[in-house]
C-alpha positions in Angstrom: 28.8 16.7 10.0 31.4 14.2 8.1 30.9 10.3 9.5 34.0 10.5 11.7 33.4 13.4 12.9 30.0 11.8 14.2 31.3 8.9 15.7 34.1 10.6 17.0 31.6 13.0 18.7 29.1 10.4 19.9 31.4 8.0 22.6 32.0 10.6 24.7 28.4 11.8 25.0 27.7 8.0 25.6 29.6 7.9 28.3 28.2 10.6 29.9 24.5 9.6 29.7 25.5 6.4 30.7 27.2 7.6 34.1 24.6 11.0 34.3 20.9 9.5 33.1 19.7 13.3 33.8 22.5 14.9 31.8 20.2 13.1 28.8 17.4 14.2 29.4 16.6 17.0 26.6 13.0 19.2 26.7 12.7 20.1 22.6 10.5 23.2 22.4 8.6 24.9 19.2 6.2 27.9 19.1 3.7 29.5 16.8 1.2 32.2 16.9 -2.1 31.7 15.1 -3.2 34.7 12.8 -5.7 36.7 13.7 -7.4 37.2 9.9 -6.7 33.7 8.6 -6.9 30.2 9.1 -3.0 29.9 9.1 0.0 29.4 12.5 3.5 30.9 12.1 6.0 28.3 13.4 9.3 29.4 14.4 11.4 26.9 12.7 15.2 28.0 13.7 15.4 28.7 9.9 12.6 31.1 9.9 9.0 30.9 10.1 6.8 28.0 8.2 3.3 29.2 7.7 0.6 26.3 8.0 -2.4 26.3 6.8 -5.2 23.7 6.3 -4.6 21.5 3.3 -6.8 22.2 0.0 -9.2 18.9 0.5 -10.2 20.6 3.5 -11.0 24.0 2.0 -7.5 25.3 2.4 -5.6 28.1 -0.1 -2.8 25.6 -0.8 -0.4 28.4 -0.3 0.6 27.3 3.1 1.8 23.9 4.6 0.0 21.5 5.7 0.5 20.0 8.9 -0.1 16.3 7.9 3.1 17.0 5.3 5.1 18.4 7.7 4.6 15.6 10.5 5.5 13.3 7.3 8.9 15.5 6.6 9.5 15.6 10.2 9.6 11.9 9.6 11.6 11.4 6.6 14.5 13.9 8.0 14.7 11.9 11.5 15.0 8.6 9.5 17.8 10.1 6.9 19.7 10.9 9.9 18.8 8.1 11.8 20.2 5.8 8.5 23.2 7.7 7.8 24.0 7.5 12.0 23.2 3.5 12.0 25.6 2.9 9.2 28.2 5.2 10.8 28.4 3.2 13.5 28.0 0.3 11.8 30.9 0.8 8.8 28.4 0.3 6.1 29.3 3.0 3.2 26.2 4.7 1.8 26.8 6.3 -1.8 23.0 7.7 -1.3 20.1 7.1 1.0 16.7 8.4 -0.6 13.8 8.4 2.2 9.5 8.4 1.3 6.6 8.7 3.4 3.2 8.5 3.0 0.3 7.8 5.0 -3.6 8.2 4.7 -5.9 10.3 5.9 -9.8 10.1 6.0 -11.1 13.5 6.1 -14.1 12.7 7.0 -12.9 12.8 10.9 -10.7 15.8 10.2 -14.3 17.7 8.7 -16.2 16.6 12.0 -18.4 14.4 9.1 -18.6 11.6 11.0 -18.2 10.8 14.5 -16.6 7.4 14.3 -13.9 7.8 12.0 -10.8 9.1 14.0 -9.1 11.9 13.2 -5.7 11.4 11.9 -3.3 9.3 9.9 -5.0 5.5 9.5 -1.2 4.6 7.7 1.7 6.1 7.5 4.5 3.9 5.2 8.1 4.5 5.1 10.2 3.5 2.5 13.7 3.8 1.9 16.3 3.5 -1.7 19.6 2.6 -0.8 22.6 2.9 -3.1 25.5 0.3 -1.4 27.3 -2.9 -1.7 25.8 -4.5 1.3 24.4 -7.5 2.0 20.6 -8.2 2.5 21.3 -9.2 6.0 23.3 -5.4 6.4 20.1 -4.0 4.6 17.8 -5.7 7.2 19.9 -4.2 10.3 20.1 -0.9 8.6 16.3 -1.0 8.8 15.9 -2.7 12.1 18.1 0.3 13.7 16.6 3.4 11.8 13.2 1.8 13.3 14.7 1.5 16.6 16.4 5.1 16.8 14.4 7.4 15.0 13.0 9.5 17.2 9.9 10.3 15.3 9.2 6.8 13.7 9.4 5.7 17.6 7.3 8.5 18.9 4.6 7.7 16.7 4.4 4.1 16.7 4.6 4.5 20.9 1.8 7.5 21.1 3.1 8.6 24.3 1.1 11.0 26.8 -0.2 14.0 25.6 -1.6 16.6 27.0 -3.2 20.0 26.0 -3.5 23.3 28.8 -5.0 26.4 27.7 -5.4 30.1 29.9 -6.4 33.6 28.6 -3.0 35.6 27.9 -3.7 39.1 29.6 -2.5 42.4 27.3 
């Protein structure tokens, strides 16, 4: 979607979710099965299916995806967009936006090795390239709003309630 376009497309939809707070309320769904022969899950992407597997450090193939990659593209998309969007609004041209994340994991907690070391990213950095004629104070707001609206920088920084259900499916 061109920037006017965008911003042309977002007052409205303000409005409403201003006036209707339930009208913005949005349930995001994905689904996967896990294969019966192999350590992989088949996610339905809207594109296709993704095939994850476990990564090779963990005694993985290598042929599928690893999760911890995809949470980190997950990442880098929703804070492209989330960018592009703040400078939209904002007037700020972008000639090009280049996005990186990375973040550390200690196996170790992944393998079961050792009790006290939590499974899951210790650090995850993101890092952003800008190509524009804007000002280091423009630069700083660009950052403080792609913190602020990105969905997925947001959700993991918040760690909100979680919750995990599990029942035998009947054939």
């Amino acid at each position: 979607m061109d920037l006017v376009t965008f911003k042309n497309a977002q007052g409205p939809i303000k409005e409403r979710y201003a006036k209707d707070t339930k009208a913005a309320l949005l349930t995001l769904r994905a689904q996967g099965s896990a294969d019966e022969a192999a350590v992989t899950c088949k996610v339905e992407t809207g594109r296709g299916l993704a095939l994850a597997g476990i990564h090779p450090k963990c005694g993985g193939s290598g042929l599928e995806l690893c999760s911890g990659d995809m949470l980190l593209e997950a990442l880098i998309a929703c804070a492209g967009v989330s960018m592009r969007a703040a400078a939209a609004v904002l007037g700020i041209a972008l000639r090009s936006v280049n996005v990186r994340a990375e973040g550390d994991v200690d196996l170790r907690g992944t393998l079961g090795i050792d009790p006290d070391v939590p499974v899951g990213f210790r650090e995850i950095r993101l890092a952003f390239d800008v190509d524009a004629d804007v000002s280091a104070a423009q630069l700083d707001q660009l950052a403080e709003l792609t913190d602020k609206y990105c969905v997925v920088f947001q959700t993991i920084q918040s760690r909100p309630k979680t919750s995990v259900s599990i029942k035998q499916a009947r054939h």
